[in-house]
Structures are given as C-alpha cells and as structure tokens.
N, C-alpha and C positions, 0 to 999 in steps of 0.2 A: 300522324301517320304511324309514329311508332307502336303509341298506345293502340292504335286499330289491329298492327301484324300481333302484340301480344293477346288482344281481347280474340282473335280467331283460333289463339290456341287455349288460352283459360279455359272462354266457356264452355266449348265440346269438353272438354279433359273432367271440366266438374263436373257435368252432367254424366260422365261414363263411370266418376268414380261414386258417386251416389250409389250404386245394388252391392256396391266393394262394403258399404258401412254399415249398411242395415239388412234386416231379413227380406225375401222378396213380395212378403204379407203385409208388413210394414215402410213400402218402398212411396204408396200412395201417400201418407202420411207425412214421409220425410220431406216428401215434394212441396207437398201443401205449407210445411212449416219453413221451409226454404223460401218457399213465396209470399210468406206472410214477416218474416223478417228483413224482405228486402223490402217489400211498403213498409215496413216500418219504418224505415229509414228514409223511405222516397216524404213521408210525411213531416218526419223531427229535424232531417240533415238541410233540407231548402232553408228552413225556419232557424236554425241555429247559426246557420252560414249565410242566411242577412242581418242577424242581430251585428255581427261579429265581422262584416265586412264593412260594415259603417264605420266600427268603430277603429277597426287595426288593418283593414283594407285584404284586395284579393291574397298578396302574396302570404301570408299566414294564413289562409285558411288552405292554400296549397301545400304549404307545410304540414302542418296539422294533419292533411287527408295523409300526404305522405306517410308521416312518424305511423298514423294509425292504423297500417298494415301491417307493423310490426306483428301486434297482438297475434293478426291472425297468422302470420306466419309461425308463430309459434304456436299456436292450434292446433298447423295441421303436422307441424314436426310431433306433436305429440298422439295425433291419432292411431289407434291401433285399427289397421284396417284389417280386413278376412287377406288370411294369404292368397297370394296371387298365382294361379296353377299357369306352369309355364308351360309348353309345352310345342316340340320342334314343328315349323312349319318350312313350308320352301317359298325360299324369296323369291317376289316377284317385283316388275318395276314399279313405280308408284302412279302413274296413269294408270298400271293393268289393275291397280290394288282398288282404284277410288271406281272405273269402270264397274268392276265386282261387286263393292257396295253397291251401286248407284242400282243394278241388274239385283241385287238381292232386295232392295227398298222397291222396286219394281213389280217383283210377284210376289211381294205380299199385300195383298189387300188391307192390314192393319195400318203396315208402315207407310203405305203409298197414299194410304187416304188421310192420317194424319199429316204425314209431311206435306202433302198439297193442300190442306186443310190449315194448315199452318203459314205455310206460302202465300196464299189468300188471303186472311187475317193480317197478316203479319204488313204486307204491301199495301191493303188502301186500307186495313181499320185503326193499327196502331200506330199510324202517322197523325192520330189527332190531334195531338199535344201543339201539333204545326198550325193546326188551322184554329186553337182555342184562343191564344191573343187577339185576333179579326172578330172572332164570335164577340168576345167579349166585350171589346170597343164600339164594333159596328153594330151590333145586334144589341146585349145586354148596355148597351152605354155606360160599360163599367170601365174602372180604370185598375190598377195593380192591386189593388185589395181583391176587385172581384175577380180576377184573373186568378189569384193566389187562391180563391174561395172554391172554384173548378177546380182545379188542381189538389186541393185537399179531400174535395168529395169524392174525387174519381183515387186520389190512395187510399182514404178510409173504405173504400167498397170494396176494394183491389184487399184490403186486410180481412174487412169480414170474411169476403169467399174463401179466400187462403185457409184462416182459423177453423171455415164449415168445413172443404174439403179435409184440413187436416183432421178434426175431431169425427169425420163419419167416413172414413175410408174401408169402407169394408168389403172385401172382394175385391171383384179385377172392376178397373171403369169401363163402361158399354160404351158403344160405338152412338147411342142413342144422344146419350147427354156431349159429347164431343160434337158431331153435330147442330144438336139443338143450339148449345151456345152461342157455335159461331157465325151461326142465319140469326138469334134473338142481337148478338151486339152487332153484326151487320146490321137490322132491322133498326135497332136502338139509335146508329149515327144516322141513318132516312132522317127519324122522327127527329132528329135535331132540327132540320129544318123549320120543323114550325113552331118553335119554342122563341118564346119572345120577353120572356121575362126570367130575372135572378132565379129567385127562390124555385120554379121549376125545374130552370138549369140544371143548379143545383143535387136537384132529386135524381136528377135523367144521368149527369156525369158519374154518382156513385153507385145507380144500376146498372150502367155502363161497366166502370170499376170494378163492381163484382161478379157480373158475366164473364169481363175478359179471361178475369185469372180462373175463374171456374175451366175457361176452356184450354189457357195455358197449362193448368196443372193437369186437367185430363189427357190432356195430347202429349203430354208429356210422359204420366205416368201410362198410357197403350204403348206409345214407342219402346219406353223402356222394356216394358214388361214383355212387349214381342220379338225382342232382340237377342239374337243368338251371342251371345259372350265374344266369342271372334269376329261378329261385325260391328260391335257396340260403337266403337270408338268413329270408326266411318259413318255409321247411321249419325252416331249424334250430331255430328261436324255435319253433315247435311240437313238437321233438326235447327242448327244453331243458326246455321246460312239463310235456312227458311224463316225461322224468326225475327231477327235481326240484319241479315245480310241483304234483304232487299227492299228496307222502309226508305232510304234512301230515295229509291223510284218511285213509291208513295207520296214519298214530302212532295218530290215532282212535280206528280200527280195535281198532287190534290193545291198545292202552291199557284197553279195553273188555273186551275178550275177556279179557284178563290180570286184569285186576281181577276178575271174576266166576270166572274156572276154573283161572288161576294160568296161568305164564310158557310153559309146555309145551304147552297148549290154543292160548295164544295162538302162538306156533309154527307147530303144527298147521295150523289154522284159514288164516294168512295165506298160507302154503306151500300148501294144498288151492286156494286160489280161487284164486292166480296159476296152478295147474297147470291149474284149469281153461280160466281164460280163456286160458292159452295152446294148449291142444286149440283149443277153439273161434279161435282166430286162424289156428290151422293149417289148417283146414276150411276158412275163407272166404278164406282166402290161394292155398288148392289152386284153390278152385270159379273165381277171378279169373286163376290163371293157364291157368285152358283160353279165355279169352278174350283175353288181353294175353300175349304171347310175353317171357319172364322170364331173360334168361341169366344171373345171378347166382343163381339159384334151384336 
C-alpha cells in the first residue's frame, strides 16, 4: 500500500518533469528513449532476478533493487534542469484545483481524447500479462519456459517501437497514429483468440509489444506537448491514473471472463470493448474538433 501512495506521486512528477530537461522538439524523442530503457529492463531484470533467486533467494534481490536506487538518486541530484519560472498565483482548495484540471482536459479535444484513449487501452488491453499464464498452459500447453518466451516477445517489440519512435520523432505526433494503434493492439488481442500454436504466439505478442508502446509514447508525447505549463502537473496525474490506475478493473475484467470461457474469450472480450470504446472516442474527438481548431490532429 505504501509503495502504491509513493508510485501515485513519482509517476505524474516524472512525467511533468520530462519538457523541464529537454527542448520541446526533442520531447518525442526523450519519451521514446524513456520507454525503451524501461523494456530494457522489463527484459534483463525478470532474467537476472531468477538466476539469482535460486541461488541466494527473494530477500537479496530485494535488497539489491533497494541499494540500486541509490545510483539513480544521484542522477537526478546531479541534473541541471531549465529553471523553473515561478510565478504568483492565488490559492485555491485542492478539490477546486483537480475540478480545473479535469474542466481543462475536458475542452480540449487533444487531451480529452488521449486521456480517454488511454483510459481504454490501459483498462481491458494492458491487463494481458493476467491472462498470458492461462494462454499459455491451456491453450499453447506450454509451461514456464513458454510463458517466459511471451513475455520476452511482447518486451523485445515493446523495445523495437520505443528505439523507432525515439530515432524518427520528427514534428508533433498526429492524432492519426495515436488512434490507429490503439484499435490495431485492441484488434491484435481479438486475434489472439485464434492462435493455437508457440511460434505464432510468439510473433503476435511482440506486434502486440511494439504497437502498444508506439501508442503509449504517442499519447504521451500529444498530452505533453498540448499542455499548458500551469496544468501539466494535474493533466499528467490524470494521464498516470488513466494508464495505470484503472488496470486493476481490467485484471477483473478480464480474470472473469477467463475463468468462465477460458483465456481466448478473455482475449477476445477485452480487445472487442477497448476497440470499441476507441471508435466511440474517435467520434467525439472528430464532433469537438469542428468546434476547437486541433493542429496536432
């Protein structure tokens, strides 16, 4: 529980300090390599930390992660950020404060269709990791190799997209490919269903892998890049809540759906209603930009 109250303030704070460190041309870039460093890790850290728990058990590798934030705390005491322009405002309470945000991510068609964009995604596609052990067993009739072999396919994709995003960021991202993605990886967990063998799997979890991040890094860098400096901080803590803060209901979801019709329904099922709610966001995203003039769109 604790580590959940700190991870609600990390991740918005990183995410707001990101346009603090680099230029705002350069912001798409930073993202992509932020998210290709973190599969890095989702790849080398699983694999290092079973070699090493066989041999010297959980409680040293909880150390180990511990000591190893040292490093970065020293990182970021050493960054030179852009100065920070201060500048008086009048307080207000902090319901009227998060209200404000919520009514500014509201009219703008950029933020309001990412964020919901991301809400969607985030609630039945990126709970699949829940339902990959069941696939594997019931379906692929693999055991902890092939489990581990999904899970490496879907990092290594999740790395390529990151590396593409980061090496071809040029301009603002469209509202085009931000959508596209995330109807193609809703689409992509459908077709899980009918997949019946390893080596396809395989193929299907690291297109999977490198759609999602395609769409995390894009949704990521619209938000950023559509954000007023004095709402950053509130937008992103509502970006972070949509990403993470409702997979929970997902696992749910889709925990439900597996248990009753097996790992391919659940698939099916979580893929179907992210595709839909993402039509439906495209709709009300279109009908708000004949009202609000959209150039990232």
């Amino acid at each position: 529980m604790f580590m959940g109250l700190i991870n609600t303030l990390d991740l918005p704070t990183r995410q707001s300090f990101m346009p603090d460190l680099v230029d705002r041309k350069d912001l798409r870039s930073a993202i992509g390599l932020n998210s290709a460093i973190v599969n890095v890790a989702r790849i080398i850290g699983p694999a290092v930390a079973a070699l090493l728990m066989v041999r010297f058990g959980a409680g040293l590798l909880f150390f180990i992660n511990g000591i190893s934030f040292l490093p970065v705390l020293l990182g970021l005491y050493l960054i030179n950020a852009k100065p920070a322009v201060i500048k008086r405002r009048v307080e207000k309470k902090v319901l009227t404060e998060i209200l404000d945000g919520l009514q500014y991510i509201r009219r703008s068609p950029a933020l309001s269709g990412g964020v919901l964009s991301m809400l969607a995604v985030g609630t039945f596609v990126m709970n699949f990791n829940v339902v990959i052990p069941l696939f594997a067993a019931e379906v692929l009739k693999q055991g902890v190799d092939g489990y581990g072999l999904l899970l490496s396919a879907s990092g290594a994709g999740s790395l390529v997209g990151a590396l593409l995003v980061a090496s071809q960021a040029k301009g603002n991202p469209r509202f085009r490919m931000l959508f596209g993605s995330a109807f193609l990886v809703s689409a992509l967990l459908v077709f899980l269903n009918f997949i019946y063998t390893l080596p396809l799997a395989v193929v299907m979890f690291a297109i999977i892998g490198f759609v999602n991040i395609v769409f995390i890094t894009t949704t990521n860098s619209i938000i950023q890049l559509n954000s007023e400096e004095k709402y950053r901080g509130r937008v992103m803590s509502v970006y972070s809540f949509a990403f993470a803060g409702t997979t929970p209901i997902g696992n749910l979801f889709a925990g439900i759906i597996t248990e009753k019709w097996g790992s391919g329904i659940g698939f099916l099922m979580c893929g179907a209603v992210s595709g839909v709610l993402i039509i439906l966001i495209v709709i009300n995203t279109m009908v708000k930009k004949q009202r609000t003039p959209l150039a990232t769109l």
